[in-house]
N, CA, C and O atoms as CSV, one atom per row, in Angstrom:
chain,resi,resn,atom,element,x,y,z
A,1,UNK,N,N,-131.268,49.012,31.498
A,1,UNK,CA,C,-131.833,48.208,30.428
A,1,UNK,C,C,-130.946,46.974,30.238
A,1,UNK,O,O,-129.720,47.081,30.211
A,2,UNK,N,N,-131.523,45.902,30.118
A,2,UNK,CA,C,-130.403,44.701,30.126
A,2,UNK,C,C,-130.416,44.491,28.586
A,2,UNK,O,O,-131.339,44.778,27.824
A,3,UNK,N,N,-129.283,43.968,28.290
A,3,UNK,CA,C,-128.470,43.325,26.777
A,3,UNK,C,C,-129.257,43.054,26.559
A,3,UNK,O,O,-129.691,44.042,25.968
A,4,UNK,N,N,-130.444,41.926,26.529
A,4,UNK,CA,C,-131.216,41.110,25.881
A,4,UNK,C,C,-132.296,42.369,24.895
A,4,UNK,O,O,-132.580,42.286,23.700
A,5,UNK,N,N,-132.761,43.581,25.982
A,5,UNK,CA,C,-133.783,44.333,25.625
A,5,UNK,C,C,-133.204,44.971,24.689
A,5,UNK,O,O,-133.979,44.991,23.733
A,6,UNK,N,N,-132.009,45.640,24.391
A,6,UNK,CA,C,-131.176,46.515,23.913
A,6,UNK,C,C,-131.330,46.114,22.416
A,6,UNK,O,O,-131.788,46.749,21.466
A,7,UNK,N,N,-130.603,44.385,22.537
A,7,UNK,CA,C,-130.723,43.743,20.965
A,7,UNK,C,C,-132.171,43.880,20.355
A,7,UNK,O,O,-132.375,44.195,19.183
A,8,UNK,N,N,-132.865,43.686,21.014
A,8,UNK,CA,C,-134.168,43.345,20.765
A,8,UNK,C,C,-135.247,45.020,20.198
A,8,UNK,O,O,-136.058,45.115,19.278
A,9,UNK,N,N,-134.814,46.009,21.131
A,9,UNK,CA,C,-135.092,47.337,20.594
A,9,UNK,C,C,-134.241,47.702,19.425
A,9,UNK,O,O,-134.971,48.367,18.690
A,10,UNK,N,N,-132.831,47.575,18.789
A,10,UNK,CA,C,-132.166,47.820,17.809
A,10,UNK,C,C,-133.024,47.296,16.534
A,10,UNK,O,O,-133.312,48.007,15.572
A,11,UNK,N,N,-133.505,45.472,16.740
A,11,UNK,CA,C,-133.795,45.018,15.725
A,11,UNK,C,C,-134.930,45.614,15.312
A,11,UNK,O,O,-135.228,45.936,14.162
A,12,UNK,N,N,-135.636,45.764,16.442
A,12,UNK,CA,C,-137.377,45.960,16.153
A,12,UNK,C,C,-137.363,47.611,15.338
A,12,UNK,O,O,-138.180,47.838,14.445
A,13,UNK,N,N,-136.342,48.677,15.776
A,13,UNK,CA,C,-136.230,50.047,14.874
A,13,UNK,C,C,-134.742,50.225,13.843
A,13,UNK,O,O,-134.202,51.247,13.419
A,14,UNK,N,N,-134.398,48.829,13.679
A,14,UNK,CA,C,-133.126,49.134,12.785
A,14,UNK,C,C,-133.651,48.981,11.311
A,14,UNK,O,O,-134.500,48.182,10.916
A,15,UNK,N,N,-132.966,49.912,10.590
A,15,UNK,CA,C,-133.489,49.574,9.086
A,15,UNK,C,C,-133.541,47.886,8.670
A,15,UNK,O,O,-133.326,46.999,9.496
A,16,UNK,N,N,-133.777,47.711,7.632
A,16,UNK,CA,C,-134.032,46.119,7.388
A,16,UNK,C,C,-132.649,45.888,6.585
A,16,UNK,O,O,-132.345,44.728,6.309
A,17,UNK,N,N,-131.826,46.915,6.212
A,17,UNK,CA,C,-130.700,46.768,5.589
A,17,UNK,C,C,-129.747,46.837,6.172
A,17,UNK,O,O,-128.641,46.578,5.696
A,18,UNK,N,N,-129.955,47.193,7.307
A,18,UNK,CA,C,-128.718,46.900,7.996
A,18,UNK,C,C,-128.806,45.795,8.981
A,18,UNK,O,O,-127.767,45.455,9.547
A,19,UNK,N,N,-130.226,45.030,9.327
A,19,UNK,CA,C,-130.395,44.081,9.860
A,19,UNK,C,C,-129.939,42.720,9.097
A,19,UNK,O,O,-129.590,41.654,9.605
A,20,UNK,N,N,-130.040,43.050,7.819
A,20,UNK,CA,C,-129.550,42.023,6.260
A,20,UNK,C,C,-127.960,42.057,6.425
A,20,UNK,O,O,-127.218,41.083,6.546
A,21,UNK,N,N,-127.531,43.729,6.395
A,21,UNK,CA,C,-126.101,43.466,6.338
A,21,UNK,C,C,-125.290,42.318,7.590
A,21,UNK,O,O,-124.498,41.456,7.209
A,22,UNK,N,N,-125.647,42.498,9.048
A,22,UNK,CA,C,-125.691,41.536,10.009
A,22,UNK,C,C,-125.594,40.703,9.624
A,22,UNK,O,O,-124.563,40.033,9.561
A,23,UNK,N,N,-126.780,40.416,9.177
A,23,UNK,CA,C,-126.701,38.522,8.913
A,23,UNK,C,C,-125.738,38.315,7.885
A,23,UNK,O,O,-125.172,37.223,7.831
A,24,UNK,N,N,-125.484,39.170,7.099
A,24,UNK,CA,C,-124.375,38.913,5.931
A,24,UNK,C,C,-123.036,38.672,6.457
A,24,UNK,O,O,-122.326,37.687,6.255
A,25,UNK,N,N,-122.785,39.716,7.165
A,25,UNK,CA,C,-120.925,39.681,7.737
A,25,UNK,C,C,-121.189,38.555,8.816
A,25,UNK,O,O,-120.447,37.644,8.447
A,26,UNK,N,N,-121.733,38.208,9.750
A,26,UNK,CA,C,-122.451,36.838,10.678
A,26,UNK,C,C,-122.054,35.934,9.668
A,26,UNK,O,O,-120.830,35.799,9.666
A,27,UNK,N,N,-122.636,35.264,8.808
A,27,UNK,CA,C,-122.433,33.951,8.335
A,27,UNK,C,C,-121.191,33.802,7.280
A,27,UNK,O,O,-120.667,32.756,6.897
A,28,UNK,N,N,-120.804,35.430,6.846
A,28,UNK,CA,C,-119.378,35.496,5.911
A,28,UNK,C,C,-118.169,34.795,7.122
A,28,UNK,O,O,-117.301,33.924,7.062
A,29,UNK,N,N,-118.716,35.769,8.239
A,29,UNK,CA,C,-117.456,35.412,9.322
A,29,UNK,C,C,-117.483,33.753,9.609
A,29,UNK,O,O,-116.413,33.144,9.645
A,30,UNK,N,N,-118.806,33.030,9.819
A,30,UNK,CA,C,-118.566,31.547,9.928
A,30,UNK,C,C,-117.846,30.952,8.664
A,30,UNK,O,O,-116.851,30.236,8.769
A,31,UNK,N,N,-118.444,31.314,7.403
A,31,UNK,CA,C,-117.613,30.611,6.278
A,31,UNK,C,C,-116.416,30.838,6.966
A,31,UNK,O,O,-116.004,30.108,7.868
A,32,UNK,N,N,-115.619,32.260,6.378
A,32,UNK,CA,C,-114.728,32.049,6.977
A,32,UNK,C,C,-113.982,31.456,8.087
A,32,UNK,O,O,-112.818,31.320,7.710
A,33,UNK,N,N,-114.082,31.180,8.888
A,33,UNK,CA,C,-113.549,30.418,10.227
A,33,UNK,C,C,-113.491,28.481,9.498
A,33,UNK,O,O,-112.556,27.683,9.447
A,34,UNK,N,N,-114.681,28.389,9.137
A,34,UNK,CA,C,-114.843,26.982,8.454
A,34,UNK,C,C,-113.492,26.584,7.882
A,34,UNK,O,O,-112.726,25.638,8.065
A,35,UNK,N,N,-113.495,27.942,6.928
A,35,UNK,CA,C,-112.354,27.829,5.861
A,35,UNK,C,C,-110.931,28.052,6.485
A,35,UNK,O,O,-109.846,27.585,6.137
A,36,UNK,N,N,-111.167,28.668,7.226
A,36,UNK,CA,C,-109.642,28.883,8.379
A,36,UNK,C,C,-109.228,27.300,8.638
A,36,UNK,O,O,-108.199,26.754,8.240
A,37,UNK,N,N,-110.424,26.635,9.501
A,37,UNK,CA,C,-110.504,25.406,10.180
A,37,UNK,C,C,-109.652,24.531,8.863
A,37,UNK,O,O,-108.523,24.086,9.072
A,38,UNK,N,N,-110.344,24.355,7.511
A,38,UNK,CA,C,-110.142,23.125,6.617
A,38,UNK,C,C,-108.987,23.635,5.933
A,38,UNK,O,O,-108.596,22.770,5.151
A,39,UNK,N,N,-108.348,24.558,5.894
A,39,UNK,CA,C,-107.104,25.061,5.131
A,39,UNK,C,C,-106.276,24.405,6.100
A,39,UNK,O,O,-105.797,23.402,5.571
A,40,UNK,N,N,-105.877,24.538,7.351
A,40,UNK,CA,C,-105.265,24.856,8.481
A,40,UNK,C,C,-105.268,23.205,8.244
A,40,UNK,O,O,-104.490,22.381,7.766
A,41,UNK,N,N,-106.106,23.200,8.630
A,41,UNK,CA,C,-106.066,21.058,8.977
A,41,UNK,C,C,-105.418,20.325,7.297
A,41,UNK,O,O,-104.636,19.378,7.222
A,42,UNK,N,N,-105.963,21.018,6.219
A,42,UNK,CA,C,-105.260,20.340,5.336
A,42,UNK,C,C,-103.923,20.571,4.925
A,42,UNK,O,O,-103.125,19.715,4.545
A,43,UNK,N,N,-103.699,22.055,5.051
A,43,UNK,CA,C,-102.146,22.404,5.097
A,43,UNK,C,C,-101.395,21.914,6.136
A,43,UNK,O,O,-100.185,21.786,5.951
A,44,UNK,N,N,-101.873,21.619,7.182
A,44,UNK,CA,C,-100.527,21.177,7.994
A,44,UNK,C,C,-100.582,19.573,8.199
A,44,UNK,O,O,-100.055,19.095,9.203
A,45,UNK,N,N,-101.197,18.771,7.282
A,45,UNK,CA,C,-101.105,17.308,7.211
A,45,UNK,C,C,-100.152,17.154,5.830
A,45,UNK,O,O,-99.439,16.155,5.735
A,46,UNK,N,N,-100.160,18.325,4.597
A,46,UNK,CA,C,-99.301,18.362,3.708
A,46,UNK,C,C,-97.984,18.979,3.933
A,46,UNK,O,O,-96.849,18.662,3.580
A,47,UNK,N,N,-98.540,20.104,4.733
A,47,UNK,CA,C,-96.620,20.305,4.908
A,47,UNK,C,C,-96.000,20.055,5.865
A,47,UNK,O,O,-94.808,20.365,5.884
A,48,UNK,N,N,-96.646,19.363,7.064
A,48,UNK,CA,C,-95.725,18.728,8.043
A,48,UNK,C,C,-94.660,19.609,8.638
A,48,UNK,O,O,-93.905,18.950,9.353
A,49,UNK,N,N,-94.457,20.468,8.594
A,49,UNK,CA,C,-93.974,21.763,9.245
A,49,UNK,C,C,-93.578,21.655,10.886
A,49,UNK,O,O,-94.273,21.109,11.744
A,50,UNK,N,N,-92.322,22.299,11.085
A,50,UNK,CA,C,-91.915,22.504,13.019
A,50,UNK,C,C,-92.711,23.220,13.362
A,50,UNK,O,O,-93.225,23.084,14.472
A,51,UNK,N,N,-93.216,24.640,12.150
A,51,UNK,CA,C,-93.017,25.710,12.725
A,51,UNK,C,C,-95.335,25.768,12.239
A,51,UNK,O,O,-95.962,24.961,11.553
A,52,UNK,N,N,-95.913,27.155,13.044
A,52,UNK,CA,C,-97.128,27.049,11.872
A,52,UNK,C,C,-97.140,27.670,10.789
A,52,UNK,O,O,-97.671,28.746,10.514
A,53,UNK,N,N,-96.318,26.715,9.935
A,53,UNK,CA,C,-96.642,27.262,8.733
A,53,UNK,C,C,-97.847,27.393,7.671
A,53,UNK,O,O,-97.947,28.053,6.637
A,54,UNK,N,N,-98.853,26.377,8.425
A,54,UNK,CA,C,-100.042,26.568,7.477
A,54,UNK,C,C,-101.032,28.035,7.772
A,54,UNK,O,O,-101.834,28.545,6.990
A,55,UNK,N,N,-100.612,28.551,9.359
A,55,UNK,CA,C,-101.352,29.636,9.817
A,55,UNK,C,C,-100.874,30.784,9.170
A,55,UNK,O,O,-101.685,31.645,8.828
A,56,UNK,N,N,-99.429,30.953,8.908
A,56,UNK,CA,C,-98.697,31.434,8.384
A,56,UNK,C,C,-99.267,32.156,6.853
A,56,UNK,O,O,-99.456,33.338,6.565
A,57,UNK,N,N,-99.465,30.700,5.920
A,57,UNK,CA,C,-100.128,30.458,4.444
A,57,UNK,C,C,-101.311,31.698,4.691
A,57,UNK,O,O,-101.295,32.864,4.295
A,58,UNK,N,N,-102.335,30.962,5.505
A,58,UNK,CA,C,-103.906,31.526,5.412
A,58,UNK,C,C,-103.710,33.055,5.892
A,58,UNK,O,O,-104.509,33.945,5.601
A,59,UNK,N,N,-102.736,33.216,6.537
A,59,UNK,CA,C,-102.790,35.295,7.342
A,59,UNK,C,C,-102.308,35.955,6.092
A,59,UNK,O,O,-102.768,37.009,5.653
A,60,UNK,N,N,-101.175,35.130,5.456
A,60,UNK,CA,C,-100.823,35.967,4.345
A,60,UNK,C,C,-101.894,36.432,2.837
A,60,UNK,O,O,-102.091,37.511,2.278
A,61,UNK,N,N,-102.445,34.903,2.564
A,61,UNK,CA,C,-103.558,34.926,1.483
A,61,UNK,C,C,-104.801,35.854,1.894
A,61,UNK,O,O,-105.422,36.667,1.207
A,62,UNK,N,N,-104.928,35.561,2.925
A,62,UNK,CA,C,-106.055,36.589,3.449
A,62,UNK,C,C,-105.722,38.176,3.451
A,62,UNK,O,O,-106.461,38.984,2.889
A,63,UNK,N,N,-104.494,38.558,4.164
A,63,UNK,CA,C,-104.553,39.886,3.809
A,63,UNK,C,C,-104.110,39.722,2.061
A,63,UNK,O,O,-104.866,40.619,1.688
A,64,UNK,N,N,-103.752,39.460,1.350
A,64,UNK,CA,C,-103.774,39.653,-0.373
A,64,UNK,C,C,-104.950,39.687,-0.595
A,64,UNK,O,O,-105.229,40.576,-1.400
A,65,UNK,N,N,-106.257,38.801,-0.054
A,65,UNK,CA,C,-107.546,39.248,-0.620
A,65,UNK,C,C,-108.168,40.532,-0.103
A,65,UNK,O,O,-108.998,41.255,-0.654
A,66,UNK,N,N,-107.497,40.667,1.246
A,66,UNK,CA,C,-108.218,41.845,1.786
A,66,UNK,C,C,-107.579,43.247,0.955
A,66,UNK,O,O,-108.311,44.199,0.682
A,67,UNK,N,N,-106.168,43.218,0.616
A,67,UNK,CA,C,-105.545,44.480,-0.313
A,67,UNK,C,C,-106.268,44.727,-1.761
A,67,UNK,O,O,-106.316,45.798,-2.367
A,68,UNK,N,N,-107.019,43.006,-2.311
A,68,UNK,CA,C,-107.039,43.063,-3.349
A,68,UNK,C,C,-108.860,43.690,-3.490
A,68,UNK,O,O,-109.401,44.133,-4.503
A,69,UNK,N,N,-109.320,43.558,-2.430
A,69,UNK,CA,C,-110.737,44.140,-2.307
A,69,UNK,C,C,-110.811,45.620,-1.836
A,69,UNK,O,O,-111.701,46.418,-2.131
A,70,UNK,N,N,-109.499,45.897,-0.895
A,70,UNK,CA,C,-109.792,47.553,-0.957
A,70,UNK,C,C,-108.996,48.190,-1.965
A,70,UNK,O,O,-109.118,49.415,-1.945
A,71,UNK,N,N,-108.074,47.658,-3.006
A,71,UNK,CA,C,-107.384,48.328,-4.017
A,71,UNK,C,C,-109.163,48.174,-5.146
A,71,UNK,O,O,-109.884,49.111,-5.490
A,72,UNK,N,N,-109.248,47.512,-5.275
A,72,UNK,CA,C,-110.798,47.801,-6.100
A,72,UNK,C,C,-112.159,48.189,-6.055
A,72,UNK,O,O,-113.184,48.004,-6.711
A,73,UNK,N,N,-111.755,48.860,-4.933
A,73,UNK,CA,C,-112.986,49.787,-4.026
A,73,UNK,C,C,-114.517,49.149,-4.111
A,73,UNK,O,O,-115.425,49.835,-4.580
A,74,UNK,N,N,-114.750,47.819,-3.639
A,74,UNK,CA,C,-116.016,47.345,-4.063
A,74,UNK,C,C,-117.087,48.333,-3.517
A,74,UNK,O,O,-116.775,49.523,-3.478
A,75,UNK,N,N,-117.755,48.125,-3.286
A,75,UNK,CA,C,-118.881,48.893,-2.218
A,75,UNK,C,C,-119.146,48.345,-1.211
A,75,UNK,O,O,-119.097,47.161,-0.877
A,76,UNK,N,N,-119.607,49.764,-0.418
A,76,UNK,CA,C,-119.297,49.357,1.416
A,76,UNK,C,C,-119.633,47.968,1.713
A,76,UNK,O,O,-118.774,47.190,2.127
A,77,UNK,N,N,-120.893,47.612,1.512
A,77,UNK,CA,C,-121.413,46.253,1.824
A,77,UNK,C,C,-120.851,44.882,1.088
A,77,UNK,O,O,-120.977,43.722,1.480
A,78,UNK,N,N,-120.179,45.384,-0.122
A,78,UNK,CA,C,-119.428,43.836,-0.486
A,78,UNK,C,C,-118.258,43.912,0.811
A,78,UNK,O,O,-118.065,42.982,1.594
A,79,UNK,N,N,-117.360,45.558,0.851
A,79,UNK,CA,C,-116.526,45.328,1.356
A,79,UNK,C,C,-116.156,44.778,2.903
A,79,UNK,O,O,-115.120,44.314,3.381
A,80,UNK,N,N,-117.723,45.097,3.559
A,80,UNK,CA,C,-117.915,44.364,4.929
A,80,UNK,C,C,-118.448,43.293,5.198
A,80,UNK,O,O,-118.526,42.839,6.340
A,81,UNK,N,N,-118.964,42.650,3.985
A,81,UNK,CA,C,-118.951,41.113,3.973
A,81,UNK,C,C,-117.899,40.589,3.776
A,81,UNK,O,O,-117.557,39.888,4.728
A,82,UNK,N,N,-117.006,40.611,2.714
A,82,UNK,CA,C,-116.016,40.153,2.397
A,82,UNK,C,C,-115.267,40.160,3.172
A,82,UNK,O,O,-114.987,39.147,3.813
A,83,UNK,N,N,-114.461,41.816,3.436
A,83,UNK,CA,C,-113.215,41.806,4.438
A,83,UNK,C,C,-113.770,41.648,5.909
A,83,UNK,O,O,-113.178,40.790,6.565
A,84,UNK,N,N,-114.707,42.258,6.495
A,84,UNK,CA,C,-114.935,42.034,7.871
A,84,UNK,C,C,-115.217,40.746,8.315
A,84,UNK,O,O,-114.531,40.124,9.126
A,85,UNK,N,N,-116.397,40.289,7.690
A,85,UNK,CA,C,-116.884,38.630,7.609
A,85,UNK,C,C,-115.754,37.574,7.403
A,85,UNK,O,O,-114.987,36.997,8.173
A,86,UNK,N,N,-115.949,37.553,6.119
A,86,UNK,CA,C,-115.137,36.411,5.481
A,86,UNK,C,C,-113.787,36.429,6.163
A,86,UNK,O,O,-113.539,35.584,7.024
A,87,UNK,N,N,-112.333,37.940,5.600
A,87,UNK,CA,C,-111.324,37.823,6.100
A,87,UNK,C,C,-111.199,37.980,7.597
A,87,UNK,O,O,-110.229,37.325,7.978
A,88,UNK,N,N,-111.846,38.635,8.650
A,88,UNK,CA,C,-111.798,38.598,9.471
A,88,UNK,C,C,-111.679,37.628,10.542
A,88,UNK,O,O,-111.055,37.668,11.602
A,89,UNK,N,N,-112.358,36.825,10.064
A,89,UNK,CA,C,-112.443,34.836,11.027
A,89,UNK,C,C,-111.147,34.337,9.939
A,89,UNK,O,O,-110.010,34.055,10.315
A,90,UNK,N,N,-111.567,34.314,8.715
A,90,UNK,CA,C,-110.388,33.660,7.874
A,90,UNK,C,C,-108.507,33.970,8.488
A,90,UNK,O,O,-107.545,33.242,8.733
A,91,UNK,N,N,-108.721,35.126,8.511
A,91,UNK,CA,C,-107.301,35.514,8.979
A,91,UNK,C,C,-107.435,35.792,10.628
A,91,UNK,O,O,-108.394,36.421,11.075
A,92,UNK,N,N,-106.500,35.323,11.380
A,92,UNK,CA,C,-107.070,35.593,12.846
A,92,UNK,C,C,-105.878,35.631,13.278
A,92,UNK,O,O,-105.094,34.751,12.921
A,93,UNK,N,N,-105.399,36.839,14.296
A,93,UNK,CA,C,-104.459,37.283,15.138
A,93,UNK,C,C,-104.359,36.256,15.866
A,93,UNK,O,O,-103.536,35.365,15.651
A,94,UNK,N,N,-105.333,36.260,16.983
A,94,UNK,CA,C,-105.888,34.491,18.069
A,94,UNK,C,C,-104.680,33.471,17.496
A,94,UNK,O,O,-103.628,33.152,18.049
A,95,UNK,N,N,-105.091,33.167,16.489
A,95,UNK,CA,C,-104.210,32.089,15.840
A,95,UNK,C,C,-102.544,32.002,15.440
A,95,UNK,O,O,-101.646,31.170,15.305
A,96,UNK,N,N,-102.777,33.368,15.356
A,96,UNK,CA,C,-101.105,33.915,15.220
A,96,UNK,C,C,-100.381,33.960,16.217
A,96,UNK,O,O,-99.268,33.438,16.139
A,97,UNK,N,N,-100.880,34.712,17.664
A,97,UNK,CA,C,-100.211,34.080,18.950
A,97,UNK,C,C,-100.456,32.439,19.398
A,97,UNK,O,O,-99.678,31.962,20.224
A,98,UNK,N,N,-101.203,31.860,19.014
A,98,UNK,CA,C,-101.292,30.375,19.799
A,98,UNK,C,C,-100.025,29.747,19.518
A,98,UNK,O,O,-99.278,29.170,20.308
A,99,UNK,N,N,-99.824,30.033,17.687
A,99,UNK,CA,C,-98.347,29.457,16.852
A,99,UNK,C,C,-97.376,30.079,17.691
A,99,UNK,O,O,-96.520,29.272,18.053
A,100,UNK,N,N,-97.171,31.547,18.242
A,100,UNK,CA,C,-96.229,32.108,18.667
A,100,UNK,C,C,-96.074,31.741,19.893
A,100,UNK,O,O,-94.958,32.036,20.322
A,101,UNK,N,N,-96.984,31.031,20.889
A,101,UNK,CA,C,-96.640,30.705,22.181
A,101,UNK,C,C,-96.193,29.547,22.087
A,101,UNK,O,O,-95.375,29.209,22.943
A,102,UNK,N,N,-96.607,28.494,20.945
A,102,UNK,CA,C,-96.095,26.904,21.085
A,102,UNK,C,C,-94.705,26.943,20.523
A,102,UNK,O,O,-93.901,26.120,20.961
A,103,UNK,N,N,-94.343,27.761,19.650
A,103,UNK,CA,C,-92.810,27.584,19.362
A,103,UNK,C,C,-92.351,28.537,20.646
A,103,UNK,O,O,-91.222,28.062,20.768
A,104,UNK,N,N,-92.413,29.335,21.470
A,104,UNK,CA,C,-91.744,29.635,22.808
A,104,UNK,C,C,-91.875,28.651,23.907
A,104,UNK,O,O,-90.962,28.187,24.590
A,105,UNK,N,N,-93.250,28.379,23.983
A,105,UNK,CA,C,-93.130,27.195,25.337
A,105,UNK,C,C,-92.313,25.991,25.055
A,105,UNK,O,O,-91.791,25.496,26.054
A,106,UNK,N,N,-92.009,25.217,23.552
A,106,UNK,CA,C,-91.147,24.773,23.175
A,106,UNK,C,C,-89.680,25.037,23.259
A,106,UNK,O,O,-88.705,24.407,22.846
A,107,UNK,N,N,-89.786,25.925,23.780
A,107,UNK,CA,C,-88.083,26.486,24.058
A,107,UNK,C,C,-87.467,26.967,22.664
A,107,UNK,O,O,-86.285,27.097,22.346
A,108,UNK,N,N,-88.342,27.134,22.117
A,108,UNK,CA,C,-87.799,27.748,20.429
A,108,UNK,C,C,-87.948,29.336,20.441
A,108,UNK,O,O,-88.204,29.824,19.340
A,109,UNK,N,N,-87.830,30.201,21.490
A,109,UNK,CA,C,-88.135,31.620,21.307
A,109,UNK,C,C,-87.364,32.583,20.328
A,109,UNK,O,O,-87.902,33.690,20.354
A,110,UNK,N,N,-86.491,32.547,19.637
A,110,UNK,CA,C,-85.953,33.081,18.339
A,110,UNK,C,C,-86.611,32.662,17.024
A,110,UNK,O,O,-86.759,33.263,15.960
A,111,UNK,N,N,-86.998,31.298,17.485
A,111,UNK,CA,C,-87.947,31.146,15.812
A,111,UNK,C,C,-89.380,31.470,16.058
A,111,UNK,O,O,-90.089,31.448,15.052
A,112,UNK,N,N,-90.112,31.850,17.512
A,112,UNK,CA,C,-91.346,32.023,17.709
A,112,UNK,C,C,-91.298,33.930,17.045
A,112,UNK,O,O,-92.205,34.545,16.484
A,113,UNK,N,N,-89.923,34.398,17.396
A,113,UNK,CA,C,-89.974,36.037,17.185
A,113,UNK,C,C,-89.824,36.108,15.759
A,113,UNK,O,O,-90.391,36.982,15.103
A,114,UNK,N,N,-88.864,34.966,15.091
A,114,UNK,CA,C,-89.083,35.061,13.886
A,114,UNK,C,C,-90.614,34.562,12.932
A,114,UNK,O,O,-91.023,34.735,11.784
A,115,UNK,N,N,-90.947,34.094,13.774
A,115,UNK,CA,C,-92.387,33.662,12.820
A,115,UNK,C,C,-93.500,34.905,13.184
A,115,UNK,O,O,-94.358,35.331,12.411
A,116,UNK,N,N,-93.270,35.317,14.434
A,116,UNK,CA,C,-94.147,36.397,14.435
A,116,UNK,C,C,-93.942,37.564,13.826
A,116,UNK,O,O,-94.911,38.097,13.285
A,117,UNK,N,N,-92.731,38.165,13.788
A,117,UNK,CA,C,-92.096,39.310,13.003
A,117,UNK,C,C,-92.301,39.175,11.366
A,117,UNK,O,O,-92.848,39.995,10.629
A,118,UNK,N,N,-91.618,37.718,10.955
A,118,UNK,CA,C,-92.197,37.751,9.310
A,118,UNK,C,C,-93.422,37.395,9.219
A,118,UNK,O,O,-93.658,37.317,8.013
A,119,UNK,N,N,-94.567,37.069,9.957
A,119,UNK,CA,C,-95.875,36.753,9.515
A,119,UNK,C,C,-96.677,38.493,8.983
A,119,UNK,O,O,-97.408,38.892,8.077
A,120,UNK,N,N,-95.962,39.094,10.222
A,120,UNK,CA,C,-96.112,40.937,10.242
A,120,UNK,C,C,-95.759,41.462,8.781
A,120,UNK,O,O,-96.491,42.112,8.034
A,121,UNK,N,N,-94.485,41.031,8.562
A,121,UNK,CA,C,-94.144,41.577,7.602
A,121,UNK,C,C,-94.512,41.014,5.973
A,121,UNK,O,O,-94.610,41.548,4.868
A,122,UNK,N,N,-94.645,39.679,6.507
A,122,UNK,CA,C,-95.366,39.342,4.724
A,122,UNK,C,C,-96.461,40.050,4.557
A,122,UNK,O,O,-96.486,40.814,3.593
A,123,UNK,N,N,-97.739,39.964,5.535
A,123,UNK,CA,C,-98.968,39.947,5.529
A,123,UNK,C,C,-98.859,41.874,5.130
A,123,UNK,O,O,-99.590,42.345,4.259
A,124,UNK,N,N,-98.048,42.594,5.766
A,124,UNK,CA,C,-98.019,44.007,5.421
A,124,UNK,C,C,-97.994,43.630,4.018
A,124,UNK,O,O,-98.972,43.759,3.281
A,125,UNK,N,N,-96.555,43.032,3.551
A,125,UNK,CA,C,-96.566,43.275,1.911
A,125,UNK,C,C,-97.191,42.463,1.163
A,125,UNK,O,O,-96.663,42.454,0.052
A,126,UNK,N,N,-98.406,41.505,1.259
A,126,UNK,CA,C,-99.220,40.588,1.280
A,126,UNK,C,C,-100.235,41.894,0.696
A,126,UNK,O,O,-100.310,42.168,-0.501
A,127,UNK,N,N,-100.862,42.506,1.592
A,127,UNK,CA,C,-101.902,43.604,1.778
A,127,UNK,C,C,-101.584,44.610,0.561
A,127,UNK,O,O,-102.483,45.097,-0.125
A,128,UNK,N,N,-100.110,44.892,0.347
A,128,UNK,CA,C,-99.768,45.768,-0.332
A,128,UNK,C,C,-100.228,45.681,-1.219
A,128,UNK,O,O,-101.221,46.241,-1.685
A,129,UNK,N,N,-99.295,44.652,-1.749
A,129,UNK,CA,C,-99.668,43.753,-3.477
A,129,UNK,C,C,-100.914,43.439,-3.652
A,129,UNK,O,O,-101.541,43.668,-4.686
A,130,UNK,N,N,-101.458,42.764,-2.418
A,130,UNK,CA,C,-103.013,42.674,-3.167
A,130,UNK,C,C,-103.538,44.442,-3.597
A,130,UNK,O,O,-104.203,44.589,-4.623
A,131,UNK,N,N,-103.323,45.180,-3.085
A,131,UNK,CA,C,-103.943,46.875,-3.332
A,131,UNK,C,C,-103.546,47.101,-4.565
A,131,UNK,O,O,-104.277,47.749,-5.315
A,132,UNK,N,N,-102.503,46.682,-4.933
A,132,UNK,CA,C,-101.415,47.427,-6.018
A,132,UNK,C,C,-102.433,46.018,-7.104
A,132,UNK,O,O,-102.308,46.296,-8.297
A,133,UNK,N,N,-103.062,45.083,-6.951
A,133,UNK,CA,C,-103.451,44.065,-7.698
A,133,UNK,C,C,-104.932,44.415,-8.222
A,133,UNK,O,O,-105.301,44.299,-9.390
A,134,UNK,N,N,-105.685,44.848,-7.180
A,134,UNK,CA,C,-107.141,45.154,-7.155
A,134,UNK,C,C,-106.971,46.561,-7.724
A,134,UNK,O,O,-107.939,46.971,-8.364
A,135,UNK,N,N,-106.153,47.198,-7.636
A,135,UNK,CA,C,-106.302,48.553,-8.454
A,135,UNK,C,C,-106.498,49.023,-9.514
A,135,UNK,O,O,-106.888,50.161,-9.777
A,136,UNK,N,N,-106.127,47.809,-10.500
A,136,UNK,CA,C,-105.815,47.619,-11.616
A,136,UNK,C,C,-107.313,46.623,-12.012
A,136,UNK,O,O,-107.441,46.051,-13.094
A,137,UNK,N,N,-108.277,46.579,-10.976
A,137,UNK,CA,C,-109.618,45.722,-11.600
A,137,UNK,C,C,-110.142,46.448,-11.860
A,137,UNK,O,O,-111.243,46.261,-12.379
């Protein structure tokens, strides 16, 4: 059976709510990316940074929204629009190595391990606090 038929048999017997949810996390994930794109471009014309620090900004804020949406247990479908959609393109690994290869191919490989190691570690306690934040909604 080729891909094309496959999609095409899912849609034609998939509930209509989960064909809705699709399109929901689909266009959450473009916002997001949009918003990746215009943060990214406006943070790093303001902070002028060696290092990426604006990619840095958006992985951390993103996991705080993502802690702060599963500390307040929305329901499944806010929570897979929101976190899968939205934070998912919003916050992007992809983006986290590109920063980590240009400060190494730069010959900067101690600050590429350090930006990758604390991006790890904010974004863990980023995630935290947002949980410990949303818990309390």
């Amino acid at each position: 059976m080729c891909r094309r038929q496959w999609v095409a048999d899912w849609l034609g017997c998939a509930p209509i709510a989960e064909v809705v949810m699709l399109i929901a996390v689909v266009l959450a994930g473009g916002v997001g990316a949009v918003c990746r794109w215009a943060c990214d471009t406006a943070l790093s014309r303001w902070l002028n940074a060696s290092w990426p620090a604006a990619v840095f900004l958006i992985n951390v804020a993103g996991s705080f929204f993502t802690g702060v949406l599963t500390g307040a247990t929305v329901d499944f479908p806010v929570f897979s629009v929101c976190v899968t959609g939205f934070c998912g393109a919003f916050t992007t690994f992809s983006t986290l190595m590109v920063g980590w290869l240009e400060l190494t191919l730069r010959k900067r490989p101690v600050h590429g391990v350090l930006y990758l190691g604390g991006t790890l570690l904010a974004c863990v306690l980023s995630v935290w606090l947002g949980l410990a934040a949303g818990s309390h909604l």
